[in-house]
C-alpha positions in Angstrom: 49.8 -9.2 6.3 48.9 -11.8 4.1 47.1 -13.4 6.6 44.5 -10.8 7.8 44.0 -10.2 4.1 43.2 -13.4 4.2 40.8 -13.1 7.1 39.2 -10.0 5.6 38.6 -12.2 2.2 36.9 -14.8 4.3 35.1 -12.1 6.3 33.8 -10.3 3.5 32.5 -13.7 1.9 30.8 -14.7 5.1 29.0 -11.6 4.9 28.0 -11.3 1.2 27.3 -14.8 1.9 24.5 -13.9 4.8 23.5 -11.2 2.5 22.6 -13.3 -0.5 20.7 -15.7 1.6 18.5 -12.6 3.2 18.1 -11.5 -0.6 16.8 -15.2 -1.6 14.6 -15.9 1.5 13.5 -12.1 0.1 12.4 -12.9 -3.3 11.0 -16.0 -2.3 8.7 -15.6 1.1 5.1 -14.5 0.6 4.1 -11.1 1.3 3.7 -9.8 4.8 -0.3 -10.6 6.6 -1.4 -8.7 9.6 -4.7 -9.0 11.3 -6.7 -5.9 12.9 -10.2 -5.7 14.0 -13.7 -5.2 11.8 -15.3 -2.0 13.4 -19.1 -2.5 13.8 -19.9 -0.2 11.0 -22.4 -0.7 8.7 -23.7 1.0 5.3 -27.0 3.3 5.8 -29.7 4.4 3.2 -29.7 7.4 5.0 -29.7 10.7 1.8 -27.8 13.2 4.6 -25.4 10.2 5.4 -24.7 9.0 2.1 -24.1 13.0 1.1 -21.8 13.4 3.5 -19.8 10.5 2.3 -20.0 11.9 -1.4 -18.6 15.2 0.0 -15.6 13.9 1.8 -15.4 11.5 -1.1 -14.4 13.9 -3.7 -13.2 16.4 -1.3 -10.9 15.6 2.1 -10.5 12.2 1.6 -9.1 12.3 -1.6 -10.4 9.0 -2.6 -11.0 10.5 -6.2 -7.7 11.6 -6.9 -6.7 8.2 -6.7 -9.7 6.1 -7.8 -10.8 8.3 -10.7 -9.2 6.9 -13.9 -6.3 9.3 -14.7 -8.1 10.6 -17.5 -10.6 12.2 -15.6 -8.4 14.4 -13.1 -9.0 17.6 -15.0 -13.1 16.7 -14.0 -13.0 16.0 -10.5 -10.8 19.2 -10.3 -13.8 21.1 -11.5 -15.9 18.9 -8.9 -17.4 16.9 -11.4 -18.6 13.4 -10.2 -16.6 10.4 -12.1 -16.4 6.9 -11.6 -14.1 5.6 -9.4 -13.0 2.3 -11.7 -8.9 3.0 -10.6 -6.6 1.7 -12.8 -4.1 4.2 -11.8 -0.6 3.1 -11.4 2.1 4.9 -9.1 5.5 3.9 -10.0 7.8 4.1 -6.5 11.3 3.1 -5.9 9.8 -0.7 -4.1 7.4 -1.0 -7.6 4.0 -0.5 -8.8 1.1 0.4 -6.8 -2.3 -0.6 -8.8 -5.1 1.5 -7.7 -8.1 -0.7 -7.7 -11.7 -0.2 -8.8 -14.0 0.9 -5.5 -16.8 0.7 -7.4 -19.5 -1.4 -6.7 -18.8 -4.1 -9.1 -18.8 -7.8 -7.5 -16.1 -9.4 -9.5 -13.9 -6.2 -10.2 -14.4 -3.7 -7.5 -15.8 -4.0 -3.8 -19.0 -4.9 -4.2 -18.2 -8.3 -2.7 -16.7 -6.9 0.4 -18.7 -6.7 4.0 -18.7 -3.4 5.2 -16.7 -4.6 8.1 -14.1 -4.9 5.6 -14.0 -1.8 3.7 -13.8 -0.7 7.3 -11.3 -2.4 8.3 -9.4 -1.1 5.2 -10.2 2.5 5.4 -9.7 2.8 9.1 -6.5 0.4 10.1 -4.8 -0.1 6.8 -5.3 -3.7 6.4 -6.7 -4.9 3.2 -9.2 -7.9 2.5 -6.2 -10.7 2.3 -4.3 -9.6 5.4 -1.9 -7.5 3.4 -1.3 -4.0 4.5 -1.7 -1.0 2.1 1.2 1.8 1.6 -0.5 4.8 2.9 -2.2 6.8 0.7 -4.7 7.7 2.7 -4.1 10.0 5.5 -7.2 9.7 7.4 -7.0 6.6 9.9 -8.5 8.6 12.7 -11.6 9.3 11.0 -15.0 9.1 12.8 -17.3 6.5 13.2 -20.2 8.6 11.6 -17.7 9.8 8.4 -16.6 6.3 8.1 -20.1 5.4 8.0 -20.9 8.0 5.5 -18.0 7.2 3.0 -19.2 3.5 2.5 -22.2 4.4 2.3 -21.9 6.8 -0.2 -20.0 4.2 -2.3 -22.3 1.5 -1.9 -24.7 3.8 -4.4 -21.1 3.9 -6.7 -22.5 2.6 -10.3 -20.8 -0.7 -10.7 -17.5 -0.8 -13.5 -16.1 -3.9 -14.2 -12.1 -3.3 -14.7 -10.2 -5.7 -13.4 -7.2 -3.8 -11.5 -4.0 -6.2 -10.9 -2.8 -6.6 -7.5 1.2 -4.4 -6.6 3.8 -5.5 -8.4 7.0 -5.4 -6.0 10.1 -5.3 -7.6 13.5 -6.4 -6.4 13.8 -3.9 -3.6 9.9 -3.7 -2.6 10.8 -7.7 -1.8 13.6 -6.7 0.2 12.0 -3.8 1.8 9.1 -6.2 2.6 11.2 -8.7 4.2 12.6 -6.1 6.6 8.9 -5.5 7.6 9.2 -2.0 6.5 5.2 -2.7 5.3 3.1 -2.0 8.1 -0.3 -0.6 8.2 -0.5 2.5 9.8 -3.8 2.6 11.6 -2.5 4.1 15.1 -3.1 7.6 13.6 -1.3 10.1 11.0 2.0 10.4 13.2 2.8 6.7 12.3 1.5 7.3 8.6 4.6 10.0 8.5 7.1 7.8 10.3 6.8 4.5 8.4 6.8 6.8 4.7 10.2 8.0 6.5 11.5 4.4 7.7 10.8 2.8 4.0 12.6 5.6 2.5 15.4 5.5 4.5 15.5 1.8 4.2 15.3 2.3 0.0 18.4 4.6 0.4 20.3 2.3 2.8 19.5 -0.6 0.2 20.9 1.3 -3.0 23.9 2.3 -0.7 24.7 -1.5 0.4 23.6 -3.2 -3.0 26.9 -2.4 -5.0 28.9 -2.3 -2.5 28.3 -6.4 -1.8 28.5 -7.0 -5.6 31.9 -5.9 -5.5 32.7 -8.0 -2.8 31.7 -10.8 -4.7 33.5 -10.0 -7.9 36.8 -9.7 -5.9 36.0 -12.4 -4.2 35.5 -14.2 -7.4 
């Protein structure tokens, strides 16, 4: 008896053991890059064009629920036009998402960005440095012409300098990352739905298995 309780001591050690060194190699390995193409899409001075990107703007997109200082929600509910400086912050159970400035400021919001990039961003989910963004925005299928008209339309955004920090990921957003959990979802709104489903259940799985190994430890202490 004493002897597979012995084993299982061992066992158990080995494994918190394998589990510490994921958590380090966690908390210490840059975040997740992915590469996807640039579509060929470029900004137009076109008034119809750049109206229809105003309209999906502050209407199916969203983007103004997001990028609209929190302040102004109650006026873009009653489809007044706001500045879209962000500044928002969404606090989720892998940290806090920073909603950054899309206005057309150089230093502080997207003016800076090729529209190749914005592109990139809008339609696969892949932001300027290679990182991937959690999916907000539930329109990756969108056309060529409405992707068109959205950066167009905020190209004419008056630029707002607020500087916006980048995420902050906590413990388990490091952890969650590591398990590449943080994909872009630019293969369509099916995907969107599955990964928000895979990172939640992986969230759960994580609060499950934390205390359970810091147990381990303590009797193994």
């Amino acid at each position: 008896m004493k002897k597979i309780l012995k084993v299982l001591k061992w066992f158990g050690i080995t494994i918190v053991s394998i589990i510490v060194l994921f958590i380090v190699y966690a908390l210490i390995r840059p975040e997740s890059t992915f590469d996807a193409p640039y579509p060929e899409i470029a900004a137009s001075n076109d008034s119809t064009l750049i109206a229809r990107g105003k309209y999906l703007v502050y209407g199916p997109a969203h983007c103004a629920y997001c990028h609209a200082p929190a302040s102004e929600f109650q006026r873009v509910e009653a489809g007044e036009i706001v500045t879209l400086s962000g500044g928002n912050i969404f606090v989720l159970p892998v940290g806090k998402i920073h909603v950054p400035n899309i206005t057309s400021d150089e230093t502080t919001g997207i003016g800076s960005f090729k529209d190749g990039e914005l592109a990139r961003t809008l339609r696969y989910g892949v932001k300027r440095n290679g990182h991937a963004l959690l999916d907000f925005m539930p329109f990756y299928d969108i056309s060529d012409r409405d992707l068109t008209a959205i950066i167009s339309y905020l190209r004419t955004e008056p630029a707002v300098n607020n500087p916006v920090p980048e995420n902050e990921w906590n413990f388990m957003g490091r952890i969650v990352d590591a398990l590449g959990m943080f994909k872009p979802s630019g293969d369509g709104i099916f995907l969107l739905h599955l990964h928000q489903i895979q990172l939640l259940n992986m969230v759960n799985i994580l609060q499950a298995v934390l205390p359970i190994a810091e147990v381990v430890i303590l009797n193994a202490i």
